[in-house]
C-alpha positions as CSV (number, residue, x, y, z in Angstrom):
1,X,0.0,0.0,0.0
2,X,1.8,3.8,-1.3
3,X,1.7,6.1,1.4
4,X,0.3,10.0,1.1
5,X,3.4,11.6,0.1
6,X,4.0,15.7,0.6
7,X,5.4,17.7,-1.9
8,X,6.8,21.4,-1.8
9,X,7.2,23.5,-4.6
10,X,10.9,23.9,-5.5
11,X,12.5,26.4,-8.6
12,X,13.4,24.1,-11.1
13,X,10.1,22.2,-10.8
14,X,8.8,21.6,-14.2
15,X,5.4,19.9,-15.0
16,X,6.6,16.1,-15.1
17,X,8.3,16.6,-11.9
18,X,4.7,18.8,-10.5
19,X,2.6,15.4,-11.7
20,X,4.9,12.8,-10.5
21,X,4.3,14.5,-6.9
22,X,1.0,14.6,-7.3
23,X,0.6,10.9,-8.0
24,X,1.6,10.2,-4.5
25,X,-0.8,13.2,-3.2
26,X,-4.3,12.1,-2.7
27,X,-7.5,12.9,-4.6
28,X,-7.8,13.5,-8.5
29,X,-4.4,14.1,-8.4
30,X,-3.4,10.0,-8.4
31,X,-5.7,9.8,-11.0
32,X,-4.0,12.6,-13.1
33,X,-0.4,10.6,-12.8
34,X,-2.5,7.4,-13.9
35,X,-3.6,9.4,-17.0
36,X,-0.5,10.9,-17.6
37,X,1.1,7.1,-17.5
38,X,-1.4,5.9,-20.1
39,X,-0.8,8.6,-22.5
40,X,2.5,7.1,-22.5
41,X,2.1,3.4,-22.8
42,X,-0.6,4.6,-25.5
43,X,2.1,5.7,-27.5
44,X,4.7,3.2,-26.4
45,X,2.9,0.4,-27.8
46,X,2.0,1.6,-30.8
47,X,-1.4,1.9,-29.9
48,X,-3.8,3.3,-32.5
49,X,-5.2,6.3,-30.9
50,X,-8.7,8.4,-31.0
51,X,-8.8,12.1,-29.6
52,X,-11.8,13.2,-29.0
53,X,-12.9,16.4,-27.3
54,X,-15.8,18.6,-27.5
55,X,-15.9,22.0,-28.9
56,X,-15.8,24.4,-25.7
57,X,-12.1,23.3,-25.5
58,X,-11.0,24.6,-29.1
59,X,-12.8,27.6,-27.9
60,X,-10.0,27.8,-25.5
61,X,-6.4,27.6,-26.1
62,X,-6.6,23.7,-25.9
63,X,-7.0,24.6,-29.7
64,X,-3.4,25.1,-30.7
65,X,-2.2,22.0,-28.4
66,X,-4.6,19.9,-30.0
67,X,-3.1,20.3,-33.2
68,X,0.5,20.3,-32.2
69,X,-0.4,16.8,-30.5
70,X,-1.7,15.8,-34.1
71,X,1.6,16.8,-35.3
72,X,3.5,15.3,-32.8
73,X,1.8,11.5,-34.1
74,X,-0.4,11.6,-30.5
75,X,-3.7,10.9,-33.0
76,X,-4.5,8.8,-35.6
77,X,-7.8,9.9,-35.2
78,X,-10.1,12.9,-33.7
79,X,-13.8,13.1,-33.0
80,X,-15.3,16.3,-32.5
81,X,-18.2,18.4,-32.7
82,X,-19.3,20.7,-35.3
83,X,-18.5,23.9,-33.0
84,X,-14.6,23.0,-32.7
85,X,-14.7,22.6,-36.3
86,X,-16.2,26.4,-36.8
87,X,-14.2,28.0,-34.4
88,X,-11.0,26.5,-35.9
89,X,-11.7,27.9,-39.2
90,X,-12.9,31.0,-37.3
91,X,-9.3,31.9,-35.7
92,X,-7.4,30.1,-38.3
93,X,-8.8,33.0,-40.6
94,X,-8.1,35.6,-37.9
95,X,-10.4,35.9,-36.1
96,X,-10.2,36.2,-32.2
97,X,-12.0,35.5,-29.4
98,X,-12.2,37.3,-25.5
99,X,-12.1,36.3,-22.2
100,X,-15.1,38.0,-20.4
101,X,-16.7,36.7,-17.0
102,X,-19.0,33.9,-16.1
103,X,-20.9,36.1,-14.4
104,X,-21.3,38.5,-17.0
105,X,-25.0,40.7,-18.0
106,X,-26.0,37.9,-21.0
107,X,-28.6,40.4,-21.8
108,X,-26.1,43.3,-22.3
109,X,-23.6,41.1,-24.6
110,X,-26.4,39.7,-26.5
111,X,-27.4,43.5,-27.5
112,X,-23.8,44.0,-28.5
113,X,-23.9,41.1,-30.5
114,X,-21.2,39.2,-28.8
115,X,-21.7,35.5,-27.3
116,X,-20.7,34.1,-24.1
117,X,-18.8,30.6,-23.6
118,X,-18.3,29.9,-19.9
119,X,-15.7,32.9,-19.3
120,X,-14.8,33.3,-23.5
121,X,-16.5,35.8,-25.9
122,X,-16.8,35.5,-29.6
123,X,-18.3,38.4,-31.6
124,X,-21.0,37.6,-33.8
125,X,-19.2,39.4,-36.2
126,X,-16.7,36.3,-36.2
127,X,-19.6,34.3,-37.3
128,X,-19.9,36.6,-40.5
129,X,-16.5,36.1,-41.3
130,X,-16.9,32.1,-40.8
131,X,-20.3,32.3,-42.8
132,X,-18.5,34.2,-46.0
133,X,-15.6,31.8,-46.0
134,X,-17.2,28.7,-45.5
135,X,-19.5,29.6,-48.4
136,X,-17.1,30.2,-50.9
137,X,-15.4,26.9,-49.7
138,X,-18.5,25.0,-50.4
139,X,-18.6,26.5,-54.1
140,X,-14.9,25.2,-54.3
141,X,-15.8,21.8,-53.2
142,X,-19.4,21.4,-55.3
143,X,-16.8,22.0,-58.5
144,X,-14.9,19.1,-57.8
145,X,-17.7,17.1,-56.8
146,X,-21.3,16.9,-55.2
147,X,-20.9,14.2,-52.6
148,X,-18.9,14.3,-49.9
149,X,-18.5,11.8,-46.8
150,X,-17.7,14.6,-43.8
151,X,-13.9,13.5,-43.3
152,X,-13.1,14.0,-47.0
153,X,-14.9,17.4,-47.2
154,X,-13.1,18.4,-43.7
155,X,-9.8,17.3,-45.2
156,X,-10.4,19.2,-48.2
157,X,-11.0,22.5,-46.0
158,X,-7.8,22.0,-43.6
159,X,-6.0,22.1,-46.9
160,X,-7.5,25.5,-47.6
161,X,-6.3,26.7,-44.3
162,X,-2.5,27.0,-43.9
163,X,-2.4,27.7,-40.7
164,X,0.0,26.0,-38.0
165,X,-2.0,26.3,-35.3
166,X,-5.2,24.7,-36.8
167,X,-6.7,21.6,-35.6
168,X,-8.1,21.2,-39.6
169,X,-4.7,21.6,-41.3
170,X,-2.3,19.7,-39.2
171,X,-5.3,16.4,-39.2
172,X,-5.4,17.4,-43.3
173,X,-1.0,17.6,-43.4
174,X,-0.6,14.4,-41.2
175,X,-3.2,12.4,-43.2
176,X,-5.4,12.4,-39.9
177,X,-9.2,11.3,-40.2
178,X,-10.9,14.0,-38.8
179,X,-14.4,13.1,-37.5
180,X,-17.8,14.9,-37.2
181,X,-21.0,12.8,-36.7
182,X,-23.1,15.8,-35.6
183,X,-21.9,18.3,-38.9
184,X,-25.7,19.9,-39.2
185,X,-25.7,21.2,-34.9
186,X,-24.5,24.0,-35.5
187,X,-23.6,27.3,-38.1
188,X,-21.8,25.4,-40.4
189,X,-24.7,22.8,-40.9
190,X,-27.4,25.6,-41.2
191,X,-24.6,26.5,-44.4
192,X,-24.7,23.2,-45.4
193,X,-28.7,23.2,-45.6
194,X,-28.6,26.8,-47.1
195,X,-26.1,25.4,-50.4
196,X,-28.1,22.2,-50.7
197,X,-30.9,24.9,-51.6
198,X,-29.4,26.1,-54.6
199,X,-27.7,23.1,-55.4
200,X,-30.1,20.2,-54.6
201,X,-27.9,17.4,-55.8
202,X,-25.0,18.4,-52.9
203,X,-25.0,15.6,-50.5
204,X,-22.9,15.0,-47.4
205,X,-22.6,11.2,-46.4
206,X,-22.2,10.4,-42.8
207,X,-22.5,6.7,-43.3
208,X,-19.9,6.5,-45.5
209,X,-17.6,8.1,-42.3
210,X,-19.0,5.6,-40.2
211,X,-17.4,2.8,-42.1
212,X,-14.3,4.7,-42.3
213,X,-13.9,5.2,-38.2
214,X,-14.7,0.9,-38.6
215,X,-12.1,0.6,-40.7
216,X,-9.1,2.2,-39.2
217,X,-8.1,-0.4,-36.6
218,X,-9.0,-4.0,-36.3
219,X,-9.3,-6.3,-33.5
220,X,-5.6,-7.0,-33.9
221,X,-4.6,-3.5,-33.1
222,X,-4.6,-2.0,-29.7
223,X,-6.2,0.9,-29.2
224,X,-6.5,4.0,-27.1
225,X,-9.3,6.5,-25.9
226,X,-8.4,10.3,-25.2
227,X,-11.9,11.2,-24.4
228,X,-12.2,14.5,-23.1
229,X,-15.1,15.6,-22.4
230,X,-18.5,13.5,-23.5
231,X,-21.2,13.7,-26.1
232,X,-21.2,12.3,-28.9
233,X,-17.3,12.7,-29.8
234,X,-17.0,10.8,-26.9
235,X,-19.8,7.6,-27.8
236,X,-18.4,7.5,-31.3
237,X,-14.5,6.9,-30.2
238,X,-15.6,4.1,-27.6
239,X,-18.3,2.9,-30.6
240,X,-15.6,2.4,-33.0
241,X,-13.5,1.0,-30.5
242,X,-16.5,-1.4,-29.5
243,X,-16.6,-3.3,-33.0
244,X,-13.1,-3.7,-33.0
245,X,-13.0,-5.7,-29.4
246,X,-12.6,-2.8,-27.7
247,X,-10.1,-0.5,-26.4
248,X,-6.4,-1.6,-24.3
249,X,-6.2,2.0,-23.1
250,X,-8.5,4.6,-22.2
251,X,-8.7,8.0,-20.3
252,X,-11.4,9.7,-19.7
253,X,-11.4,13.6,-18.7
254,X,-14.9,15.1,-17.3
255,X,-16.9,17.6,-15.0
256,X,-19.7,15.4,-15.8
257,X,-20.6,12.6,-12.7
258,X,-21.8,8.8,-13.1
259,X,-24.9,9.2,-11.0
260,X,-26.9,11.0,-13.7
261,X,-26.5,7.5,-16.0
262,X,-25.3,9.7,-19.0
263,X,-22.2,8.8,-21.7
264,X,-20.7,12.1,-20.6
265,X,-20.1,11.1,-16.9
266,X,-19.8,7.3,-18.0
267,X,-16.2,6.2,-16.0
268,X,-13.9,3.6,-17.6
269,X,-15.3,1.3,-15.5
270,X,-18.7,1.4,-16.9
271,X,-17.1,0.9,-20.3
272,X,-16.2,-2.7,-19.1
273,X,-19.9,-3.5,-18.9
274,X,-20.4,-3.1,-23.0
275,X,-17.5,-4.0,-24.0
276,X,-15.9,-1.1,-24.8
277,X,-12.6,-1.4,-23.2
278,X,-11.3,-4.7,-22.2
279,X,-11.7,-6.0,-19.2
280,X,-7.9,-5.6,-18.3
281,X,-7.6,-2.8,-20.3
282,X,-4.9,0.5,-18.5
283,X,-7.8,3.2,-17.6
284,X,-8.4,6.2,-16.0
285,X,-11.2,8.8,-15.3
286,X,-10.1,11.9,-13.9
287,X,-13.2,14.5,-12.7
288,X,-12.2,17.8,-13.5
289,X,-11.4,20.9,-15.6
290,X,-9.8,19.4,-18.7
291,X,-8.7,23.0,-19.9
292,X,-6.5,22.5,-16.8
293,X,-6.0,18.7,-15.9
294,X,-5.0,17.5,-19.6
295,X,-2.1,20.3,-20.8
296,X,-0.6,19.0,-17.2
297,X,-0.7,15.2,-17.5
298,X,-0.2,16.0,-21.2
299,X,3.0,17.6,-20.9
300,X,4.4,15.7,-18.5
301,X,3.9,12.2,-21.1
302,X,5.4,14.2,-23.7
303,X,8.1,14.6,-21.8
304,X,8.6,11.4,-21.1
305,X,8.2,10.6,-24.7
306,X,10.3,12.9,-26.1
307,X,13.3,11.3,-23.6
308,X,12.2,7.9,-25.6
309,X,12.7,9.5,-29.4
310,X,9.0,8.6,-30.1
311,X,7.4,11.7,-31.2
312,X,7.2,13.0,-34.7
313,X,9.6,15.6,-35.5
């Protein structure tokens, strides 16, 4: 039995160092130095691994790390939501967003035309800017051809994007399927319902994605879950993981709680009961901030990996 260690801070403390101590210092802590370890092993054993996250975080600055992780080989897959898919394109076309306060007057910024996102602003002017681009994108894409499965059209866009920093691009550069089950909830599918208006033969085929996510392990391959936050990013990693024998690794970041009985506060250990990971399978749920709790048990496996010579780069 490990014994309830204290830690101190020190100078030359970096962030391996800060989550090694906390993996002897109670709480979600532990759990954090679990995750961290499984993001390494992951990698280690050439695991093949699905990211998923929902779109509040590339709202945040989790945006940029996401797609340096995507460069860095740390996903040979991500699942998302329409929104992170927006808001990429948004800022990778300059647009920025604000930090305001959660306890701001809603009422006031709605007059002003600016929306609120937990403590983050965006301007509905950036929503303009998306809706212009995204148009002429579409016109591009109907030329070449009229039906699109959603991780071929969201290649085709990163392309357009050249931007370091995006999610879109790096997924589109590092031949990374880039997943969207729910493309219509949100601007960018009110767009997609406004071209397929004037241009009735424009289809976008989700089933054809879903045999794609099927098809890119097999039951031979060991596989890892990133799931951070829930949804249906989430269900559709642990899905595709499910018809594939299910998943050797798995960690789960959430605010959400198992009581409620919903996929977004499901634990690891629920994902036993379906299959979904193996039943000896290394995971991890850690309750808590992911804006916070991942970039720290994040950086301290890429340290780790980058000591082994097994990132890209």
């Amino acid at each position: 039995m490990s014994k309830v260690e204290d830690f101190q801070w020190k100078p030359e403390r970096k962030v391996f160092g800060l989550v090694e101590d906390l993996g002897s210092s109670g709480f979600q802590g532990i759990e954090l130095k679990k995750a961290s370890d499984c993001f390494v092993k992951m990698k280690r054993e050439g695991a093949k691994i699905y990211l998923t996250f929902t779109s509040n975080m590339a709202t945040s600055g989790l945006r940029g790390f996401f797609a340096q992780l995507i460069k860095l080989g740390m996903a040979n897959a991500v699942i998302t939501t329409v929104g992170s898919v927006e808001e990429d394109i948004m800022k990778a076309i300059g647009e920025d967003f604000y930090i305001g306060r959660y306890y701001s007057d809603d009422v006031a910024l709605h007059e002003k035309g600016t929306n609120r996102v937990g403590n983050l602003l965006i301007k509905n002017e950036s929503y303009e800017r998306f809706e212009a681009w995204i148009k002429s994108a579409l016109e591009k894409l109907y030329q070449k051809k009229n039906r699109w499965p959603v991780v071929e059209l969201l290649k085709e866009i990163g392309l357009m994007l050249k931007d370091e920093n995006s999610i879109l691009y790096q997924c589109s550069k590092n031949k990374v399927p880039i997943f969207c089950p729910a493309i219509t909830d949100g601007a960018f599918g009110f767009h997609l319902f406004l071209f397929q208006q004037d241009h009735p033969d424009f289809m976008i085929d989700v089933v054809k994605d879903f045999a794609d996510l099927i098809y890119i392990s097999s039951h031979d391959d060991k596989k890892g879950i990133i799931a951070l936050g829930g949804g249906v990013s989430k269900h559709h990693a642990i899905l595709g993981t499910l018809l594939n024998g299910g998943a050797e690794y798995a960690v789960y970041m959430t605010t959400a709680h198992e009581h409620s009985g919903s996929l977004s506060g499901a634990t690891t250990r629920e994902a036993k009961s379906w299959g979904k990971i193996k039943d000896d399978a290394d995971a991890v749920t850690v309750i808590g901030d992911v804006s916070v709790f991942f970039p720290m048990a994040m950086f301290a496996a890429l340290d780790q990996l980058s000591k082994e010579g097994l990132l890209n780069g």
